[in-house]
Residue frames relative to the residue before (quaternion, step in Angstrom):
aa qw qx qy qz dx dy dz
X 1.0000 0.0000 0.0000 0.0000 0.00 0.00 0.00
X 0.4511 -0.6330 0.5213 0.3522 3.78 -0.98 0.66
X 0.3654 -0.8374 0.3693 0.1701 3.36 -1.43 0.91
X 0.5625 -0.7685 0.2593 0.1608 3.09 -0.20 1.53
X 0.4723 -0.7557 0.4446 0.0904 3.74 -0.49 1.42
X 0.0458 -0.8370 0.5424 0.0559 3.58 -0.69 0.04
X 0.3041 -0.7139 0.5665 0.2774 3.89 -0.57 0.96
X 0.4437 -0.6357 0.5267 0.3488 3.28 -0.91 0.83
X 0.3939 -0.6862 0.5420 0.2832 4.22 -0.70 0.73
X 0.5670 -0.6788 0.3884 0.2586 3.13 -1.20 1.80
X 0.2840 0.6079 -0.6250 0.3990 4.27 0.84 0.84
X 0.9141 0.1453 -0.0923 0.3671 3.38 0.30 -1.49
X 0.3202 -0.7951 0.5050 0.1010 3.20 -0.95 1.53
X 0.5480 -0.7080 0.3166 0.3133 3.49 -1.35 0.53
X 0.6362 -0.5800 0.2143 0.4615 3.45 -0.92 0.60
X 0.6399 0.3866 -0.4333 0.5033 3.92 1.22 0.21
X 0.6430 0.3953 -0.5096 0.4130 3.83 1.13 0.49
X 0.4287 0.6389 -0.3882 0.5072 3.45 1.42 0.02
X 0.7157 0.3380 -0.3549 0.4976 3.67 0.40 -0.98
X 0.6226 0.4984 -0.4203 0.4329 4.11 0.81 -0.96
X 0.5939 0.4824 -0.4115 0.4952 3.72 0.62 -0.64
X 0.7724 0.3398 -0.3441 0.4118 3.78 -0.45 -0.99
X 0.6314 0.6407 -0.2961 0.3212 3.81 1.12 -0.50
X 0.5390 0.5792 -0.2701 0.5487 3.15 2.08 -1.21
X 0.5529 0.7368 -0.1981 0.3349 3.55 1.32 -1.54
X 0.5669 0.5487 -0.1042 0.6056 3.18 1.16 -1.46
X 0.7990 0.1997 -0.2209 0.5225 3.79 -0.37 -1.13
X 0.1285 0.7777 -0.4269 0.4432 3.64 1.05 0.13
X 0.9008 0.1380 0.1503 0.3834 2.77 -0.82 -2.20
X 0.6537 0.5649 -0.2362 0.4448 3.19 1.04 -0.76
X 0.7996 0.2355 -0.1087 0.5417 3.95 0.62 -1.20
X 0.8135 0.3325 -0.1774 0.4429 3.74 0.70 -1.01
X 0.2720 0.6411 -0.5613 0.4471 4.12 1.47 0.09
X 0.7590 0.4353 -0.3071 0.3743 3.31 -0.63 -2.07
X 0.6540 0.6307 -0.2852 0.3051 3.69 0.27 -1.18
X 0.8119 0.4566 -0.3542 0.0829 3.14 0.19 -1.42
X 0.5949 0.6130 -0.3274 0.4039 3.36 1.36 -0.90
X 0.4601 0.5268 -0.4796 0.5299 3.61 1.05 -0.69
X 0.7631 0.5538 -0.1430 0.3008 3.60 -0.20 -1.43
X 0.6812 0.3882 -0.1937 0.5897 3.10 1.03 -0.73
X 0.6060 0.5344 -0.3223 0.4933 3.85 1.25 -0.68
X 0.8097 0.3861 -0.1833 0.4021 3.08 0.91 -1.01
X 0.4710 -0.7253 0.3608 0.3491 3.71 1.27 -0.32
X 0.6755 0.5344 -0.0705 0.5032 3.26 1.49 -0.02
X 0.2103 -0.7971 0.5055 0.2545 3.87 -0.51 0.44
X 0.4367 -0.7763 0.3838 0.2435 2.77 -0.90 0.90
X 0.5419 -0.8122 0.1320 0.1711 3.56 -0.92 1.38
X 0.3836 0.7457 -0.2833 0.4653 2.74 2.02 -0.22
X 0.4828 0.7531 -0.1079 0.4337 3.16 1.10 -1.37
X 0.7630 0.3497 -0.1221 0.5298 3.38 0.17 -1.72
X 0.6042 0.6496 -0.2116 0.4100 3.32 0.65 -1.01
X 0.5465 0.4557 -0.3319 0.6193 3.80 1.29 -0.99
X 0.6460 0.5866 -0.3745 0.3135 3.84 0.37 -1.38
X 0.6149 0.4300 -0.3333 0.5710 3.66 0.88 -1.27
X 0.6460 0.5430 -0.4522 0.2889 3.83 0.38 -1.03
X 0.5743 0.7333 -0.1868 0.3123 3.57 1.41 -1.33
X 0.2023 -0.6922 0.5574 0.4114 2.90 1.24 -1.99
X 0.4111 0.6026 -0.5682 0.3808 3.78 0.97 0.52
X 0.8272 0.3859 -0.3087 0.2674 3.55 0.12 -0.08
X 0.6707 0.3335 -0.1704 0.6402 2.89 2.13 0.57
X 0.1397 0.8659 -0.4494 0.1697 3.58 1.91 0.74
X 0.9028 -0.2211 -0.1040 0.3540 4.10 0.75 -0.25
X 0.0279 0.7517 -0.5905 0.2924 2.37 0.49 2.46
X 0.5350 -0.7219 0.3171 0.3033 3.65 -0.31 0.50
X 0.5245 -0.6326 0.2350 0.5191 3.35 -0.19 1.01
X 0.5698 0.6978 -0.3623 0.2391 3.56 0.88 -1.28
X 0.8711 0.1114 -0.1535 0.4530 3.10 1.34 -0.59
X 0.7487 -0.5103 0.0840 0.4147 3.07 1.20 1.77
X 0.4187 0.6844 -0.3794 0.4609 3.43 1.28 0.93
X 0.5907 -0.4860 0.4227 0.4860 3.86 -1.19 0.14
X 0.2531 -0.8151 0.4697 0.2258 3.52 0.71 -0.60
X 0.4011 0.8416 -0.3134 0.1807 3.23 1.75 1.38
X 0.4359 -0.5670 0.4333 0.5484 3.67 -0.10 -1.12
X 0.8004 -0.2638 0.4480 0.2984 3.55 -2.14 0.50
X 0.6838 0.4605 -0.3413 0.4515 3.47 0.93 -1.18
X 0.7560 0.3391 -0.2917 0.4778 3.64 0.36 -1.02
X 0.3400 0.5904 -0.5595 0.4721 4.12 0.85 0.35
X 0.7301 0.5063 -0.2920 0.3541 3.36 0.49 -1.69
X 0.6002 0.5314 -0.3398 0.4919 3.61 1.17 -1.64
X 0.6502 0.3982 -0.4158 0.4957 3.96 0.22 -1.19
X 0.5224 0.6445 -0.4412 0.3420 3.98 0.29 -1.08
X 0.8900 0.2696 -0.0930 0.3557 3.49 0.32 -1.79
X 0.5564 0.6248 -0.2731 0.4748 3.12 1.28 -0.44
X 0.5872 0.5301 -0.2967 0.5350 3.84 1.69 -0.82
X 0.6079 0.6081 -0.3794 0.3415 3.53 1.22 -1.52
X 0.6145 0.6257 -0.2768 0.3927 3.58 0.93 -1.52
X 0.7547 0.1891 -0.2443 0.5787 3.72 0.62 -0.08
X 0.8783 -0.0883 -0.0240 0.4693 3.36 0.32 -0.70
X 0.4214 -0.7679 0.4302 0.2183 3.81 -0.35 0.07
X 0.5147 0.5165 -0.2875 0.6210 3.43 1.74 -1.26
X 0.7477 0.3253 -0.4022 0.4164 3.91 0.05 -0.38
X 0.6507 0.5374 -0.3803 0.3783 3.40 0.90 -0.91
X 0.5176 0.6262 -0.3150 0.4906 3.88 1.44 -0.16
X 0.5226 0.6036 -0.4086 0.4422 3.18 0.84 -0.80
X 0.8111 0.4115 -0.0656 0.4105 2.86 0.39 -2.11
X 0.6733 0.4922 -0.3441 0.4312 3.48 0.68 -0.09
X 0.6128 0.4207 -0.2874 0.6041 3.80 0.87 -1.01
X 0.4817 0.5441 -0.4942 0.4772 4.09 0.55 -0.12
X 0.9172 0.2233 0.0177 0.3295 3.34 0.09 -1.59
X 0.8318 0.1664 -0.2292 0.4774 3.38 1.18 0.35
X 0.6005 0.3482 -0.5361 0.4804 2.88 1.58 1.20
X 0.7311 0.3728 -0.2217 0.5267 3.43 0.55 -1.30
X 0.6054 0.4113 -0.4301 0.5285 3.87 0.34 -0.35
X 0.7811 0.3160 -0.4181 0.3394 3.71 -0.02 -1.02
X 0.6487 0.5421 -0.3989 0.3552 3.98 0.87 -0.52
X 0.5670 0.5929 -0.3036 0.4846 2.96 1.18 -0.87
X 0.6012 0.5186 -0.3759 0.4779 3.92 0.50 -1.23
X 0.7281 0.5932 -0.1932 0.2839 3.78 0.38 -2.19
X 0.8450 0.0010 0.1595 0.5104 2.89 0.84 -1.85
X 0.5811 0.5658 -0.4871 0.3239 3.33 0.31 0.71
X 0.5535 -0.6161 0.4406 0.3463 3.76 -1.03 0.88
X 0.8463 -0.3464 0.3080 0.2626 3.31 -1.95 1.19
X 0.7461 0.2506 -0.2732 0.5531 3.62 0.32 -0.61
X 0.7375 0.3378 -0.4658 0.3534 3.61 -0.02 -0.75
X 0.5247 0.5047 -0.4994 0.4696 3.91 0.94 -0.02
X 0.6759 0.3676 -0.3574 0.5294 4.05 0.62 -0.25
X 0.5079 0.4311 -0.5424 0.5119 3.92 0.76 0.04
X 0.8413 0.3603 -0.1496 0.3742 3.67 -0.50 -1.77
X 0.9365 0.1040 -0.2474 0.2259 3.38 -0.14 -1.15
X 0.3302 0.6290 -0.5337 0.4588 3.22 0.08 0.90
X 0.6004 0.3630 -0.2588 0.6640 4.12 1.33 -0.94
X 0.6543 0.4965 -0.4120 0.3944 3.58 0.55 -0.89
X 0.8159 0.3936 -0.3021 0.2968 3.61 0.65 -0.97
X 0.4727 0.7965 -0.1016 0.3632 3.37 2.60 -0.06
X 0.7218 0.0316 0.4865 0.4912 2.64 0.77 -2.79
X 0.8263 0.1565 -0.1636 0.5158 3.00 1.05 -0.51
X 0.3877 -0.6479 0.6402 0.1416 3.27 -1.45 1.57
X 0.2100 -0.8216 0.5287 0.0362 3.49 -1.18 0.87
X 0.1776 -0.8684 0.4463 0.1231 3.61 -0.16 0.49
X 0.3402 -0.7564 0.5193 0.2059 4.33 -0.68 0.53
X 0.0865 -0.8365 0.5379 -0.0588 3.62 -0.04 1.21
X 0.0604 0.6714 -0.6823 0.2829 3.84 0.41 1.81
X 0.7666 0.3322 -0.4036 0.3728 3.75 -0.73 -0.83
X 0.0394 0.6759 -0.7284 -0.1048 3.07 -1.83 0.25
X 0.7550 -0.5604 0.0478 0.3371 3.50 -1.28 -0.04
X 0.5094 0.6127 -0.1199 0.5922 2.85 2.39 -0.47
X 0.7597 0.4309 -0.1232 0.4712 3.80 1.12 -0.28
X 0.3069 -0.7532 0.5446 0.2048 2.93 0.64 -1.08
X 0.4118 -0.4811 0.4387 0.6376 3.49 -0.59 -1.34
X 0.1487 0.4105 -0.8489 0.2978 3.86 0.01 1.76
X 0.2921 -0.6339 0.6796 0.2260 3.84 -0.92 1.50
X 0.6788 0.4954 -0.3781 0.3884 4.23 0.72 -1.14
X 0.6332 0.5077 -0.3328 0.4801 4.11 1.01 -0.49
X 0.6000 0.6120 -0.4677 0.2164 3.53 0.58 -0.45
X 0.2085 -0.8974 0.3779 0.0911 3.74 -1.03 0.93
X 0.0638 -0.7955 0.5138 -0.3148 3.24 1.74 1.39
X 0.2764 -0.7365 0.6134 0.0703 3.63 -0.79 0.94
X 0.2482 0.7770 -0.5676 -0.1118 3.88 -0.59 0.40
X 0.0509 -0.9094 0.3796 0.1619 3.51 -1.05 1.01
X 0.3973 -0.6598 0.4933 0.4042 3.99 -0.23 0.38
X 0.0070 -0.7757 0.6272 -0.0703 3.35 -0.59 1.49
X 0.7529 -0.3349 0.1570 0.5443 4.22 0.77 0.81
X 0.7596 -0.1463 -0.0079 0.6337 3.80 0.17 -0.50
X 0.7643 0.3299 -0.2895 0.4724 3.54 0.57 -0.26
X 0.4725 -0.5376 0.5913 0.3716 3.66 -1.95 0.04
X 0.1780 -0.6335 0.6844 0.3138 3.63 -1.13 -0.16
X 0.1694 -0.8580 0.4702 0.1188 3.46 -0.76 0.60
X 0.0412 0.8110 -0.5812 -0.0518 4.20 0.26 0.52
X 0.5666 0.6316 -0.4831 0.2159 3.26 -1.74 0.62
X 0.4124 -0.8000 0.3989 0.1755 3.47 -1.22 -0.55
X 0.0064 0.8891 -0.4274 -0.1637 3.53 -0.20 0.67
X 0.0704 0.8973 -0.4162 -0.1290 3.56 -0.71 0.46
X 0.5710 0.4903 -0.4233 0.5044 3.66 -1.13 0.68
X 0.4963 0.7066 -0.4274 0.2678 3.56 1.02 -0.57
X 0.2846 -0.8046 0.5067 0.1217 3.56 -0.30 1.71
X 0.7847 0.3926 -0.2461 0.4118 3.75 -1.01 1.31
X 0.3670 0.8051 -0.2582 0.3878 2.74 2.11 0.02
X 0.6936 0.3878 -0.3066 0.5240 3.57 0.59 -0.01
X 0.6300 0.4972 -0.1622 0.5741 3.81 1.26 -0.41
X 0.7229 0.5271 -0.3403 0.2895 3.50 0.12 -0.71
X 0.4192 -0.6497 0.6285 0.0842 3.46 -0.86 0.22
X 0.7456 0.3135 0.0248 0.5876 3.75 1.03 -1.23
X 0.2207 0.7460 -0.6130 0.1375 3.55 -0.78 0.44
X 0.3591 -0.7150 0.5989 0.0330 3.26 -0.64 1.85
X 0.0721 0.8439 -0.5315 0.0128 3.82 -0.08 0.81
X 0.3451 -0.6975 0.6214 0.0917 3.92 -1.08 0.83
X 0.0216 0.7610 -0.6432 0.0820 3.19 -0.93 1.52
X 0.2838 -0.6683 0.5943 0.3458 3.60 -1.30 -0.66
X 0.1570 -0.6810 0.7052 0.1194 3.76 -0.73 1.05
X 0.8299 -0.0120 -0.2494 0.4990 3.88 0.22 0.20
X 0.2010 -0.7268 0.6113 0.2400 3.78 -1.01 0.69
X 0.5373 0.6024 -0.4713 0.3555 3.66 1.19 0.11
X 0.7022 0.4706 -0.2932 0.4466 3.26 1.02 -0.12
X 0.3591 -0.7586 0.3824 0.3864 3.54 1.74 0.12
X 0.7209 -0.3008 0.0014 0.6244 4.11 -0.79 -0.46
X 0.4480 0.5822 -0.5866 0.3410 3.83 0.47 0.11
X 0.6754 0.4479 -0.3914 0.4361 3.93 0.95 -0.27
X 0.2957 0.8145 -0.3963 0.3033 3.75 1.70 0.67
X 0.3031 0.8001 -0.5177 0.0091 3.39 0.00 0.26
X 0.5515 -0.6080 0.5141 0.2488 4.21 -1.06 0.02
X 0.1064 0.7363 -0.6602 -0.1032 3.61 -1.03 0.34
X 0.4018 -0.6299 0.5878 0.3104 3.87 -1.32 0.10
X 0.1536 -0.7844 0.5994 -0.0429 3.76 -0.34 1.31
X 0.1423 -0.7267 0.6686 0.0686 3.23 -0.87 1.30
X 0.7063 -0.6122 0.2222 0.2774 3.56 -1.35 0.97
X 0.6970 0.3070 -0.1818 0.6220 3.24 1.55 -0.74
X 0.4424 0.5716 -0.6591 0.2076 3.61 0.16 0.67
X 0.6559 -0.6224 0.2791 0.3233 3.55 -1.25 0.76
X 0.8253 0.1755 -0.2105 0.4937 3.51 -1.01 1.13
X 0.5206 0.4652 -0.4775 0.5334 3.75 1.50 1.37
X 0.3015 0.8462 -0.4364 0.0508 3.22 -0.87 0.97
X 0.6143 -0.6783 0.2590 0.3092 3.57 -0.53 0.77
X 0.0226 -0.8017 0.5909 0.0875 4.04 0.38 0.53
X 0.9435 -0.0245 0.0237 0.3296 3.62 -1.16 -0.56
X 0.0211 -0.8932 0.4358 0.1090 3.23 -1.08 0.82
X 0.4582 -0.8307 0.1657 0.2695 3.08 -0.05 1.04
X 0.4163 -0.5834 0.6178 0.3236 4.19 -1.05 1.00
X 0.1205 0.7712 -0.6250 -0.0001 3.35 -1.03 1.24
X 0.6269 -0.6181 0.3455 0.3250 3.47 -1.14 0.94
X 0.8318 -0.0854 -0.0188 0.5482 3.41 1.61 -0.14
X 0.8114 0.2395 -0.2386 0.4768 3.25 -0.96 0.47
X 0.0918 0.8351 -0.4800 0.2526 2.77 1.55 1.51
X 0.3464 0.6418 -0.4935 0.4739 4.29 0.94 -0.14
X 0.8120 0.3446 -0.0597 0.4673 3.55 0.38 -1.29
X 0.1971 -0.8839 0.4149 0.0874 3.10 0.13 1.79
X 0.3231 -0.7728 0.5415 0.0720 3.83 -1.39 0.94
X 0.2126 0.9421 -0.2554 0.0455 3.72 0.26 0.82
X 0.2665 -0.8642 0.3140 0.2891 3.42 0.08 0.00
X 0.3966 -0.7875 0.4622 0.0941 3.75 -0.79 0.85
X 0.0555 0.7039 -0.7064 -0.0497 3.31 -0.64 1.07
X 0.4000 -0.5287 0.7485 -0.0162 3.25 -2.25 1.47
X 0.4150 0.7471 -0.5003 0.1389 3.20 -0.55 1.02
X 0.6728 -0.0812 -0.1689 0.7157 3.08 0.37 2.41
X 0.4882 0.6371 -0.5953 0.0372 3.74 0.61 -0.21
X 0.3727 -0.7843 0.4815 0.1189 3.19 -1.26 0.25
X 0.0737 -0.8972 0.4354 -0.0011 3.17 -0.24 0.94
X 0.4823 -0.6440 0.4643 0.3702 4.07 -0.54 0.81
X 0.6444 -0.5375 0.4157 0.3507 3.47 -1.00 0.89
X 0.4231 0.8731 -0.1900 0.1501 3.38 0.95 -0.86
X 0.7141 0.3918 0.2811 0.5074 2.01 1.21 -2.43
X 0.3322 0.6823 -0.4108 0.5054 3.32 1.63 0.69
X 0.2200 -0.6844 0.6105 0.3322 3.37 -0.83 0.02
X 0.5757 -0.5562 0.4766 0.3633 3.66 0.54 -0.63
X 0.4920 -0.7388 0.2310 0.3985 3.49 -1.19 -0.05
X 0.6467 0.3314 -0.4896 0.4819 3.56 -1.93 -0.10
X 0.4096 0.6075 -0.6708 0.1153 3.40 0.04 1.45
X 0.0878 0.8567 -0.4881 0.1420 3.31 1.43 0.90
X 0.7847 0.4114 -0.2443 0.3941 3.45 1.41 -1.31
X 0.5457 0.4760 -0.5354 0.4348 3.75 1.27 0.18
X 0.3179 0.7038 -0.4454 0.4530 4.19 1.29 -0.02
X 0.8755 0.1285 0.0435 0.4639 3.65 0.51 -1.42
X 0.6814 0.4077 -0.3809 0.4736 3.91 0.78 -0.73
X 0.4508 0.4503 -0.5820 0.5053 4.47 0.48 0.11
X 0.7233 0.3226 -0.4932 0.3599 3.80 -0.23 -0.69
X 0.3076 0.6026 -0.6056 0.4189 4.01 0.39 0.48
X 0.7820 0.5145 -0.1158 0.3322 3.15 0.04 -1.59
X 0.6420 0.5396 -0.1741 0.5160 3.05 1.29 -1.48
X 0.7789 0.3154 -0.3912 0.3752 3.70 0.57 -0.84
X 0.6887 0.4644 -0.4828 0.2774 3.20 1.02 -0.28
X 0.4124 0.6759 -0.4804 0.3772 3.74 1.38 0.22
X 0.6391 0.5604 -0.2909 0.4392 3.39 1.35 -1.51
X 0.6632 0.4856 -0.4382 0.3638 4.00 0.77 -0.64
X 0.4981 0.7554 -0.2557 0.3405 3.25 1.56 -1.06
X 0.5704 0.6702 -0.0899 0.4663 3.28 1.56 -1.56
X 0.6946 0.5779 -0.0215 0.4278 2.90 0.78 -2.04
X 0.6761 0.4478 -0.2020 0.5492 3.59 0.51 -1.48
X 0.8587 0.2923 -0.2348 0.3494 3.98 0.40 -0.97
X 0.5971 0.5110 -0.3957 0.4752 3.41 1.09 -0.30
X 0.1277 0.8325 -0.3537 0.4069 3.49 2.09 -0.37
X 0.8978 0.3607 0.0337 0.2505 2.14 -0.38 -2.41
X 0.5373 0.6375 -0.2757 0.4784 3.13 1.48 -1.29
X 0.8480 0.3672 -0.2520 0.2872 3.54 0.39 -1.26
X 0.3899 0.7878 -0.1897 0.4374 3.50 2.14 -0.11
X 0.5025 0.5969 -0.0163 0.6252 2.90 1.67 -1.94
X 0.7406 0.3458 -0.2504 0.5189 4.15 -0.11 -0.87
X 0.5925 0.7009 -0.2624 0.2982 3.47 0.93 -1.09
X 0.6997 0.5657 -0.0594 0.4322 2.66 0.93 -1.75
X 0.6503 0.2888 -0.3024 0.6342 3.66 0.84 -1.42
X 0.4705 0.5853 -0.5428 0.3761 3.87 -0.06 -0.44
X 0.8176 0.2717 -0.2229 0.4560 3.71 0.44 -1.06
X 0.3917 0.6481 -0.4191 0.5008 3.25 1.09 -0.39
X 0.7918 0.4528 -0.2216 0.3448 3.69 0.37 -1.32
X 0.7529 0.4554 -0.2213 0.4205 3.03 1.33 -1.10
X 0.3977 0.7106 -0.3760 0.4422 3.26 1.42 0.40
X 0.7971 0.2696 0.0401 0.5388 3.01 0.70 -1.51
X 0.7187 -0.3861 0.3189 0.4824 3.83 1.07 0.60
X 0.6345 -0.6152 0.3610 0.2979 3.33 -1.54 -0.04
X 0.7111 0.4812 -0.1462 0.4914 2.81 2.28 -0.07
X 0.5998 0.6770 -0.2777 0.3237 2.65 1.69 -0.08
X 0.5915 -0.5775 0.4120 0.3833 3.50 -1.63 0.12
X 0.4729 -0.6222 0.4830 0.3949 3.69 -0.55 0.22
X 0.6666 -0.5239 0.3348 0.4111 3.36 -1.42 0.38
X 0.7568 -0.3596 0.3325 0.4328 3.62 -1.00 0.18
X 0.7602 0.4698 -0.0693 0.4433 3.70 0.35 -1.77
X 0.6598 0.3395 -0.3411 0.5770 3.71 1.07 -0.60
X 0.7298 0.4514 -0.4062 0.3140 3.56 0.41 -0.57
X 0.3187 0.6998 -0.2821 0.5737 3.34 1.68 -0.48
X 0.7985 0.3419 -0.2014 0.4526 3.60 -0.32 -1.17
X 0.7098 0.3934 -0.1651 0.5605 3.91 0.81 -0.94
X 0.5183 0.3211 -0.5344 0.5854 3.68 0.63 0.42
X 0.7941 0.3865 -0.3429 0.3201 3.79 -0.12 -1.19
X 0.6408 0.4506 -0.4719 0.4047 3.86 1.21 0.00
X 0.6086 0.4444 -0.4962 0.4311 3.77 1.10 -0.37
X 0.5943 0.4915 -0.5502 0.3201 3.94 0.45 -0.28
């Protein structure tokens, strides 16, 4: 009889996603702890910081080596995702909207050259940002009323985007227009917006009640112009809607550790209030709330 294979079950990770996890874990605790309150006081990450991330390779985790990436998988995004959430969430955004929006559309669907412009800087130096919502849409990617027009070598782009996370920071900004509304979202298409091209610019940002590190901003287009280049081309209706796959499963990642995070406080919180405002929790709770942040 032939001898029968087995997929290892997505619980148990290999011993080089084991070592990438406990490494994020480590810089974790080690570089982004001290930070957050600064960061969070200040509304702003802190650049020094961001800088270590590119140094890591978290902001470039499965870009292909060929083009100066980790050359990993969605799965370890998720590991680097949850392991970031557990201390801070406003970095772990960074690192997530890098790599499973603007890195994965770019990687999927974008044409031969604009992968040899960006990602290679993207997985370096450059922080990229996904630019779907507007004020009338939201993220309906098929409602959005961004205007794009083909003016000889270049696009002319008109409109607004808002909510658009990384928006103060980025450098890059993947941005969804429509070049034909007769054709409804099939007239969807994608360009790659660099920060200083003429008539792109960065208006409001937004006071949030949290995760305030992780900046929220809004983009006015007015006349920008973009080289033809820099077009993706058409039916990019499906980079509009197939990244948020990726994205939610970054967002459970998120979800599950800050969970975890808030389970963890909980616990010593009651612990304390047992035992005063100074006191030490009980033995068994403090026990339990170390082993749920590891």
């Amino acid at each position: 009889m032939p001898e029968l294979t087995t997929t290892p079950p997505l619980t148990k990770l290999s011993e080089e996603e084991e070592l990438f996890r406990d490494t994020v874990r480590d810089f974790a605790e080690r570089e982004v702890r001290p930070r957050v309150a600064a960061m969070e006081r200040a509304s702003t990450v802190d650049p020094a910081l961001l800088a270590k991330c590119f140094e890591l390779g978290l902001m470039g985790i499965d870009i292909p080596e060929s083009h100066g990436g980790a050359g990993g998988s969605l799965l370890m995004t998720v590991l680097a995702v949850e392991e970031l959430s557990a201390v801070d969430a406003s970095v772990a955004i960074f690192v997530d909207v890098q790599n499973t929006l603007v890195n994965m559309l770019l990687r999927k669907w974008a044409g031969d050259d604009v992968k040899r412009r960006y990602l290679p800087r993207l997985a370096s130096d450059l922080l990229g940002a996904y630019a779907l919502s507007e004020p009338d849409s939201g993220s309906d990617a098929f409602g959005l009323q961004t205007r794009a027009t083909r003016r000889g070598t270049t696009w002319t782009l008109e409109g607004r985007k808002l909510w658009i996370t990384n928006g103060a920071e980025a450098g890059l900004f993947v941005v969804f227009a429509n070049s034909d509304f007769t054709k409804g979202y099939k007239g969807i298409t994608a360009f790659a917006v660099e920060r200083g091209f003429k008539g792109f610019s960065v208006g409001k940002k937004e006071d949030k009640l949290g995760i305030r590190a992780s900046s929220t901003c809004e983009l006015i287009l007015d006349g920008c112009e973009v080289p033809a280049d820099r077009h993706r081309g058409a039916d990019d209706r499906r980079g509009a809607r197939r990244p948020h796959g990726g994205a939610q499963v970054r967002e459970g990642a998120e979800a599950v550790r800050q969970a975890d995070r808030g389970v963890s406080g909980g616990a010593v919180s009651a612990g304390a209030g047992r035992h005063g405002a100074r006191g030490r929790p009980a033995h068994g709770v403090q026990r339990r709330a170390t082993r749920s942040r590891g």
